[in-house]
C-alpha positions in Angstrom: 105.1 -66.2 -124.9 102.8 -66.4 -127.9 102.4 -69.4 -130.4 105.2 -68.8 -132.8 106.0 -70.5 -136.4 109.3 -72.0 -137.8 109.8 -75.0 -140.2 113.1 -76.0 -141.8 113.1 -76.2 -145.8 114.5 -77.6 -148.4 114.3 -80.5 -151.3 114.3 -82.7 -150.7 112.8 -82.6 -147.1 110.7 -85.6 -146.2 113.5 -87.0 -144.5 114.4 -84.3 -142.6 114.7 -85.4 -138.7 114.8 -81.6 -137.4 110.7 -81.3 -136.4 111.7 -83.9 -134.0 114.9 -82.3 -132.8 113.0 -79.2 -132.2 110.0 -80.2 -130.7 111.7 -82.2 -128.3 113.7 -79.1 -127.5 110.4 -77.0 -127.0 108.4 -79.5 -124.5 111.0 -78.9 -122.1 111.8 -75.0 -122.9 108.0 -74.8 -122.0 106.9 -72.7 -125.8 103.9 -73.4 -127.8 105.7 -73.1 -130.8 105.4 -74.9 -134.0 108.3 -76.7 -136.0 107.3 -77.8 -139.5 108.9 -79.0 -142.6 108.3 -77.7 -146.3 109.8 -78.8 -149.6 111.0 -75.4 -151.2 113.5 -75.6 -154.4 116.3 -72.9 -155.1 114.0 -71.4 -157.8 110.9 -71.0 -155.6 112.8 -69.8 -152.6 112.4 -66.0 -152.5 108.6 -66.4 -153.3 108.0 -68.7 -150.5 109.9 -66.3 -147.9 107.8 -63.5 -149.0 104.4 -65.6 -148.3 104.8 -65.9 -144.8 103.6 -63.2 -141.7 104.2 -62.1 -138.9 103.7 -65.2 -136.9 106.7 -66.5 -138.1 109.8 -66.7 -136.2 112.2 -68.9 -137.8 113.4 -71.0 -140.9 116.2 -73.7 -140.8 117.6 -74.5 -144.4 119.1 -77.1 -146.1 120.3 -78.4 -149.7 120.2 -76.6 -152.0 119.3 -73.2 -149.8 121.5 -72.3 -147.7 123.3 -69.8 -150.3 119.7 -68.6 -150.9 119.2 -67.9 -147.7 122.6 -66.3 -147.4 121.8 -63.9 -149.9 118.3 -63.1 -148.4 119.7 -62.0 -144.9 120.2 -58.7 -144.6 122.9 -59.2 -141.9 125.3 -62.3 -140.9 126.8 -63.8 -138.4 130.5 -64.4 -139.2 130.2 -67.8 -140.2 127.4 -67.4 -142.7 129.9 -64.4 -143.7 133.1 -66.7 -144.4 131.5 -69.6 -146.1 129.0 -68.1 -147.9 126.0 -70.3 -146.8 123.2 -69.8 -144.1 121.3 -72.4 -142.5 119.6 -70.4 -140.2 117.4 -67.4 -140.8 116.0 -65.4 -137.7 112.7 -63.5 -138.8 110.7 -60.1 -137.5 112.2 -57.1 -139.2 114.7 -57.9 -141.5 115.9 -61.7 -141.8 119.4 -62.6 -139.9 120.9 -65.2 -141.2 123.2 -68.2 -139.7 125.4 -70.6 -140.1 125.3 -73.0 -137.3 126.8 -76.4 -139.2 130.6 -75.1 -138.1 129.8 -74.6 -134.2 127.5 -78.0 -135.2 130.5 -79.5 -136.5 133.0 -78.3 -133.4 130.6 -79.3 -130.7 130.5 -83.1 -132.6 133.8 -83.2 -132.4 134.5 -82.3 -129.0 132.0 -84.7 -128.1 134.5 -87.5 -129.1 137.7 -85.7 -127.4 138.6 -84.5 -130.9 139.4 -80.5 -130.3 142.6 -79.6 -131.0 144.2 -80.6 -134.6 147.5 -79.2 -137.1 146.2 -80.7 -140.6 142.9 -82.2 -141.9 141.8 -83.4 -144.8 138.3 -82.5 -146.5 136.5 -84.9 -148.7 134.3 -82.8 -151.3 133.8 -79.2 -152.3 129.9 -78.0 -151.3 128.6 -75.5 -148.5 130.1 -78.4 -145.7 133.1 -78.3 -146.7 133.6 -74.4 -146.6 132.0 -74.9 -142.8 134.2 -77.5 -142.1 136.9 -75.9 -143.2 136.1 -72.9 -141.0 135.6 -75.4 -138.1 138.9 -77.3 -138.7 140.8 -73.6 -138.4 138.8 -72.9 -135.2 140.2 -75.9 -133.4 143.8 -75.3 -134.5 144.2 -76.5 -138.3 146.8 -74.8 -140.5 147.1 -77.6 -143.5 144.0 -78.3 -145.4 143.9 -80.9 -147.8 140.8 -80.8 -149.9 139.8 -83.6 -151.8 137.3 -83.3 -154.3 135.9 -85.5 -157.9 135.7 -82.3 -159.8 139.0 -80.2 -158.2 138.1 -77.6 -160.3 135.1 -76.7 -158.3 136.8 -76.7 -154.8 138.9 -73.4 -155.9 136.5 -71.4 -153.6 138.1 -73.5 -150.6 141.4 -72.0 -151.3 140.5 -68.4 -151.4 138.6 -69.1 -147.8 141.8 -71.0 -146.8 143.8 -67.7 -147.4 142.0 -65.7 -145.3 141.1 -68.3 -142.5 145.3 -68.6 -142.4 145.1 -72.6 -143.3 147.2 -73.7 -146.5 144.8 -75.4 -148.8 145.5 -78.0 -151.7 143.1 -79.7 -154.0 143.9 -83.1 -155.5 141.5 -85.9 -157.0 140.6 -88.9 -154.8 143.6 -90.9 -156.3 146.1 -89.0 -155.8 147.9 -90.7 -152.6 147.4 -89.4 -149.0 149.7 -87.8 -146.8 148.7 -88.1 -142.9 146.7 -85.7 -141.4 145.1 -85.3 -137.9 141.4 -85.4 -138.8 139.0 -86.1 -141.7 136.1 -84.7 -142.5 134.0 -86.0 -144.9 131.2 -84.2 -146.6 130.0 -86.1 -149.8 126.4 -86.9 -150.0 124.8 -89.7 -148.2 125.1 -92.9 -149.9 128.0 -92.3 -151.6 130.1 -95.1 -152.3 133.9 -94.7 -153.1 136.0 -97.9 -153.8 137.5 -99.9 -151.6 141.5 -98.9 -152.3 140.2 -95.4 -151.9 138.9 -95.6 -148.2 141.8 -97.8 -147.3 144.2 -95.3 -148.4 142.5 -92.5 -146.9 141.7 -94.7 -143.6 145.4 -95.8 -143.1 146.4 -91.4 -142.9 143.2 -90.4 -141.9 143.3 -89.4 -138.0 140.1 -89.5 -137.0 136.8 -89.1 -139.4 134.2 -86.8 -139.2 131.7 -87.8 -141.8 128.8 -85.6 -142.5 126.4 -88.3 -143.8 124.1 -90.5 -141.6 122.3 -92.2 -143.5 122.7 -94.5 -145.0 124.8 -95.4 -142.2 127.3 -97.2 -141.3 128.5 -95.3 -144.7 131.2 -97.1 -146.7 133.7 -94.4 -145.1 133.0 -95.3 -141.1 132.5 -98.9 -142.0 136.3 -99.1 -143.4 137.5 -96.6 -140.8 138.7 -99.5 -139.0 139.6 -98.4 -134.9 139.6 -94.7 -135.3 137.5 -92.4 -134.0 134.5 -92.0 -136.2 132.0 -89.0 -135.8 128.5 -89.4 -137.0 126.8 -86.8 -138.9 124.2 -87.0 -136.5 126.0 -85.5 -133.8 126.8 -82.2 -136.0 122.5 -82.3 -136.8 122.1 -82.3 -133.0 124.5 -80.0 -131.5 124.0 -77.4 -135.0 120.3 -77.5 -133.8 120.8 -76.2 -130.3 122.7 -73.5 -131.5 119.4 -72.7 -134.0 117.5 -73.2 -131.1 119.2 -70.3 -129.0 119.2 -68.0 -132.1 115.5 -68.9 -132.0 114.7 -68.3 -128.8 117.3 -65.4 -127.9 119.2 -64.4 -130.8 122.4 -65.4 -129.9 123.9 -69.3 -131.4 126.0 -68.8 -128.5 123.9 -67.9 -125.5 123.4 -71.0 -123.1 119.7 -72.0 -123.1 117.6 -72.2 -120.0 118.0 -76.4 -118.4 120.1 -77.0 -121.7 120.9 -80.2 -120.3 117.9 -81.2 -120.4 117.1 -79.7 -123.7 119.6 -81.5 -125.2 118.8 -84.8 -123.3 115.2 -84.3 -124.9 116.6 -83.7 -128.2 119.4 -87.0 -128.6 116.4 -89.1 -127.2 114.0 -88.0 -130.4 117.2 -88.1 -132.9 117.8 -91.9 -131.3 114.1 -92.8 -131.4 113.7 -91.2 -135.3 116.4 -93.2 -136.8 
């Protein structure tokens, strides 16, 4: 197969650790492909898709364009289509766009013997929290409880709720927790929230799924006490296979060739990047 481009974008990007995640992936697949990152911002997004060729076979997106990139596709998986947000483009013809974060987010979970859950609880109101709202309803959820600073912003959440067949509420962070099965946290790495505020949510919690890894331990995991706590990490690994297959074969859910090995390859260079 011929040398062929991809590069994941965003801003900021430097820290990205997907050109490790996919080159390890290609070694073993055997391709002579090339996996780059670029720092692209929301406003210069649509000129910087237009610049490239031909050669090009893929983008991976993230913050703040995966809405971009949702509106650039000229057709959608069903993921991209319920939350709104792609993180995956497939180019030649015209662009196909993704949303591999909520099969990222189940395949993390199921990792940790977590795949089967009545209520969760969301912490924040961006593009993660639609996908991990989609992948708390795809293992069983029918009680959302969304948790956001600005509640006004998360009304999206209960429109996606209504048609996903989970009741969603919004609250503040203060407002006290009822228990739920699962958590899943998706404020920004680094985020610290006070002390009486992860208690509370740690002592009805279930088990916490917390999209940030790094910093990490974040102040979440470290005051999780003896739950079961899901790194980030995991969904950044297993959302990158499933780019991977749309890469390779179109399909997020088409088994790759030795994916055992692929995905061997890959945890080794997310373990060895950190």
């Amino acid at each position: 197969m011929s040398r062929r481009r991809l590069a994941v974008w965003g801003d900021p990007i430097a820290h990205s650790k997907s050109p490790a995640l996919h080159a390890a992936a290609y070694r073993v697949l055997g391709l002579d492909w090339e996996y780059t990152r670029r720092q692209v911002s929301a406003d210069g997004f649509i000129v910087a898709l237009a610049s490239i060729d031909s050669s090009w076979r893929g983008l991976s997106l993230t913050m703040p364009l995966k809405e971009a990139a949702f509106r650039a596709a000229a057709v959608r998986d069903r993921h991209a289509e319920m939350t709104g947000a792609a993180n995956t483009l497939l180019l030649g013809g015209e662009p196909a766009g993704f949303n591999t974060d909520v099969g990222g987010i189940i395949d993390a979970l199921a990792e940790h013997g977590v795949s089967d859950v009545a209520s969760v609880r969301i912490l924040g109101a961006g593009a993660t929290a639609a996908s991990s709202l989609v992948a708390a309803a795809e293992i069983g959820a029918r009680r959302a409880d969304v948790r956001a600073r600005r509640p006004d912003r998360a009304s999206g959440l209960v429109d996606l709720g209504a048609r996903l067949g989970v009741r969603v509420d919004i609250a503040g962070f203060e407002r006290e927790a009822d228990a739920v099965d699962l958590t899943l946290a998706t404020l920004p790495g680094g985020t610290a929230l006070p002390e009486e505020t992860v208690s509370t949510l740690a002592s009805a919690g279930g088990a916490l799924f917390d999209a940030a890894y790094a910093p990490w331990p974040s102040t979440l995991s470290a005051g999780w006490g003896d739950g079961v706590v899901v790194s980030g990490l995991g969904m950044l690994l297993h959302q990158a296979v499933r780019q991977i297959r749309i890469f390779l074969q179109g399909d997020p859910n088409g088994v790759l060739p030795d994916e055992a090995e692929v995905v061997s390859a890959m945890r080794e260079a997310l373990d060895a990047a950190r």
